[in-house]
C-alpha beads as a LAMMPS data file, in Angstrom:
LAMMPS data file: protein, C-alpha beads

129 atoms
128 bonds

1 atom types
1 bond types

-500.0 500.0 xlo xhi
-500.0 500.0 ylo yhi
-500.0 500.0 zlo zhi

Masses

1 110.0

Atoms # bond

1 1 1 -287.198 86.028 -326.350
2 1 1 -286.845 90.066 -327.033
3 1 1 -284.561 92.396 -325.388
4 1 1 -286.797 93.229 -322.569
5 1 1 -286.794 89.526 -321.628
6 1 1 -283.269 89.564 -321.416
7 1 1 -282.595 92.417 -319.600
8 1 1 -285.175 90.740 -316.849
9 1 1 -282.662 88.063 -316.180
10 1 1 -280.143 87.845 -313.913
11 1 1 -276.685 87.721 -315.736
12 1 1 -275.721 83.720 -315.671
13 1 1 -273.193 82.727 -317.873
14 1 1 -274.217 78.866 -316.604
15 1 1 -277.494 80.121 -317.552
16 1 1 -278.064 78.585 -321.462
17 1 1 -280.581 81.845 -322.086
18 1 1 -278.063 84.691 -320.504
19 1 1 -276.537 86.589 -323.143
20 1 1 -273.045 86.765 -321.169
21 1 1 -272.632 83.210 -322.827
22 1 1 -271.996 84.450 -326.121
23 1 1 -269.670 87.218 -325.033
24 1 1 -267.708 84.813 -322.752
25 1 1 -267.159 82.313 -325.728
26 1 1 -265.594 85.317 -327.723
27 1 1 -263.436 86.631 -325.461
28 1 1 -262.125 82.725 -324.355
29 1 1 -261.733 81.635 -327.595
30 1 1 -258.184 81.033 -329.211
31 1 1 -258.164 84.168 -331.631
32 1 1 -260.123 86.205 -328.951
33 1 1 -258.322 86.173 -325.929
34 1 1 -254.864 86.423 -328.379
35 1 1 -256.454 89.350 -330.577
36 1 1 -257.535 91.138 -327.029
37 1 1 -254.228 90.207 -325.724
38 1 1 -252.332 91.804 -329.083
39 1 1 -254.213 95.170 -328.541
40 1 1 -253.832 95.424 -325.166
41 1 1 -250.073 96.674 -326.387
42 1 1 -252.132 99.403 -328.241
43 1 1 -253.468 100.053 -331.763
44 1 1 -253.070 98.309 -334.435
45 1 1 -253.591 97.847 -338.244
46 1 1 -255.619 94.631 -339.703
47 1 1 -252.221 93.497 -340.986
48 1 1 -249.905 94.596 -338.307
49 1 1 -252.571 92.597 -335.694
50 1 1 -252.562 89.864 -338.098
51 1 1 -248.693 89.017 -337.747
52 1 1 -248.803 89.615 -333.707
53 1 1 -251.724 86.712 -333.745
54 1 1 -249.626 84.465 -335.306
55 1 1 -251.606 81.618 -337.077
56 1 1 -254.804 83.173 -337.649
57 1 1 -256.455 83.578 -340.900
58 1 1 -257.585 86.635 -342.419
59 1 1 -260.944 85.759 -341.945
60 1 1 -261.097 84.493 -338.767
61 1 1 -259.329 87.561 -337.904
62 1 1 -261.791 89.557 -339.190
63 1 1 -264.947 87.386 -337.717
64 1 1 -263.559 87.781 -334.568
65 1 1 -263.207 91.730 -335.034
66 1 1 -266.474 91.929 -335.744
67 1 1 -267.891 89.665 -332.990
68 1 1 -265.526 92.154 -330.103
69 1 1 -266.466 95.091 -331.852
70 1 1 -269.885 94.326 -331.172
71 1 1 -269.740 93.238 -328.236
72 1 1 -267.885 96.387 -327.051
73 1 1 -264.652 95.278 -326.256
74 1 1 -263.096 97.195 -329.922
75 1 1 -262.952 100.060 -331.321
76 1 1 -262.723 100.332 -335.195
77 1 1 -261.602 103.637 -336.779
78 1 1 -261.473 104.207 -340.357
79 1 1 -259.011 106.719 -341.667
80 1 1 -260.288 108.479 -345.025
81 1 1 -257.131 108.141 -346.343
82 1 1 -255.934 106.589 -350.032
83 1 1 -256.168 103.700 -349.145
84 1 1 -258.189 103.270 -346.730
85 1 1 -256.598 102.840 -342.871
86 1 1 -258.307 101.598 -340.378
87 1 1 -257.147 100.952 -336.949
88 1 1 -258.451 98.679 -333.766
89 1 1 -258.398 99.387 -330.642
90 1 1 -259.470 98.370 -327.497
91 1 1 -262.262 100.387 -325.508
92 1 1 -262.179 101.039 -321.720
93 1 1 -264.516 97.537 -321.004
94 1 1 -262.103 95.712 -323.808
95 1 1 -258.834 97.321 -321.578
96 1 1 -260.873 95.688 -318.092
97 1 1 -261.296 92.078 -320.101
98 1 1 -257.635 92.466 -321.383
99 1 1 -255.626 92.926 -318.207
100 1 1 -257.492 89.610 -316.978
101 1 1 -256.904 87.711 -319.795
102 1 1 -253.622 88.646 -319.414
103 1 1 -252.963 87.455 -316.129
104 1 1 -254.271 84.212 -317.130
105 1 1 -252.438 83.997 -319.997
106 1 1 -248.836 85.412 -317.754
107 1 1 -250.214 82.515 -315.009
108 1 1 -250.103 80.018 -317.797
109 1 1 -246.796 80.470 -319.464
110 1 1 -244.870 80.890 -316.183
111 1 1 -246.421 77.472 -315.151
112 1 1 -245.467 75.370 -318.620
113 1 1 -242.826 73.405 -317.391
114 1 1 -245.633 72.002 -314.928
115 1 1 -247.774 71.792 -317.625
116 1 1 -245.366 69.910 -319.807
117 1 1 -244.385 67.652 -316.467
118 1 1 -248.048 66.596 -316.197
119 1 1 -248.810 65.803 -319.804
120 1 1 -245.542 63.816 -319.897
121 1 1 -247.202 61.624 -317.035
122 1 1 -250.742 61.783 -317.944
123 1 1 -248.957 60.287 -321.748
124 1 1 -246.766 57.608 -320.006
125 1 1 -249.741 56.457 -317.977
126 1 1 -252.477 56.790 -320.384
127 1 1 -250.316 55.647 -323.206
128 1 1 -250.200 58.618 -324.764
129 1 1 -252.479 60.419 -327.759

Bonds

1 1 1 2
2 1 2 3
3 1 3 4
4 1 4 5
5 1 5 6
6 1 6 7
7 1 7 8
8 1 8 9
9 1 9 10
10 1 10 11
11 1 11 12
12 1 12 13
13 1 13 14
14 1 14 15
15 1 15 16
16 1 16 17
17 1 17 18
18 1 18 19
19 1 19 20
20 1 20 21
21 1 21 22
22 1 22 23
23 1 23 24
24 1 24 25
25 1 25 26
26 1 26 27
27 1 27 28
28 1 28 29
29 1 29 30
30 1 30 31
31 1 31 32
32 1 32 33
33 1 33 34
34 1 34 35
35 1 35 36
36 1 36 37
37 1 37 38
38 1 38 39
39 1 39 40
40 1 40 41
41 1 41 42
42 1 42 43
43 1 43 44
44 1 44 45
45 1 45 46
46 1 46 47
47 1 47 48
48 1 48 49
49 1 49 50
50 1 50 51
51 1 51 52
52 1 52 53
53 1 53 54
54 1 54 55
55 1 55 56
56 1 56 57
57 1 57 58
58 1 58 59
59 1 59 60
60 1 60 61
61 1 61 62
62 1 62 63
63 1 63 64
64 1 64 65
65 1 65 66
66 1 66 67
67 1 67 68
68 1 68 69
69 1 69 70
70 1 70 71
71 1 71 72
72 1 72 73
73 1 73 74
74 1 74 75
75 1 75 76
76 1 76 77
77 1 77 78
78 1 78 79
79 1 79 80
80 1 80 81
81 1 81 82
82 1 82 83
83 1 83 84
84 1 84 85
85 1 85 86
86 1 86 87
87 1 87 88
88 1 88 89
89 1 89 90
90 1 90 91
91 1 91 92
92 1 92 93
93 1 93 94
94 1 94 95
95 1 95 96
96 1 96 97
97 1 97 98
98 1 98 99
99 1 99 100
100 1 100 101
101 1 101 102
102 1 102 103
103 1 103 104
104 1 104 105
105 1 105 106
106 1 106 107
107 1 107 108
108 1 108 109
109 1 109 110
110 1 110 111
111 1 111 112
112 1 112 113
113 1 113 114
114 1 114 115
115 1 115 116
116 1 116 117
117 1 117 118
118 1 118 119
119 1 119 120
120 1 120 121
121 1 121 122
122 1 122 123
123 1 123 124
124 1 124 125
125 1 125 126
126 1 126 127
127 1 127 128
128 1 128 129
């Protein structure tokens, strides 16, 4: 399919063929939704993003960059400095996806102790993992 085909489709993400998929599985993933969340504070260094993602690896962190940056949701900005510095940033669609990942991710940590109630059950019942 070329890019003319796909701009004839209707936007589906349930759709296998609608490029929204790809983007959606970027932003929803673990380090894409926490790197989004991270520079929704503001901009940030590879390294200084690195240590507020805690966990990820520095190429994972830099895969998912790449992927966001591409899909237009970062800005990367190279300083010609000695040595090189190069901030990330979100851009105005990256600030839109933020704020709602956001409010999932605020929805979810304020309802943990639910969370943790119902896994406790689910464990007891199902006999745990």
């Amino acid at each position: 399919m070329d890019l003319t085909d796909q701009r004839d489709l209707a936007y589906d993400v349930f759709s296998k063929a609608c490029p929204s998929r790809g983007t959606l599985e970027h932003v929803t993933g673990r380090w894409g939704a926490l790197t989004l969340g991270a520079l929704h504070e503001g901009s940030l260094r590879f390294n200084e993003l690195r240590r507020r993602v805690d966990g990820v690896s520095e190429k994972m962190l830099s895969q998912t960059l790449h992927a966001l940056e591409r899909d237009g949701l970062v800005l990367r900005e190279a300083q010609p400095t000695n040595p090189p510095r190069v901030d990330y940033e979100l851009t105005p669609l990256g600030h839109r996806v933020a704020e709602r990942l956001l409010a999932l991710i605020h929805c979810l940590e304020g309802s943990m102790d639910d969370v943790l109630r119902a896994r406790e059950r689910y464990d007891t019942t199902r006999g745990g993992r």
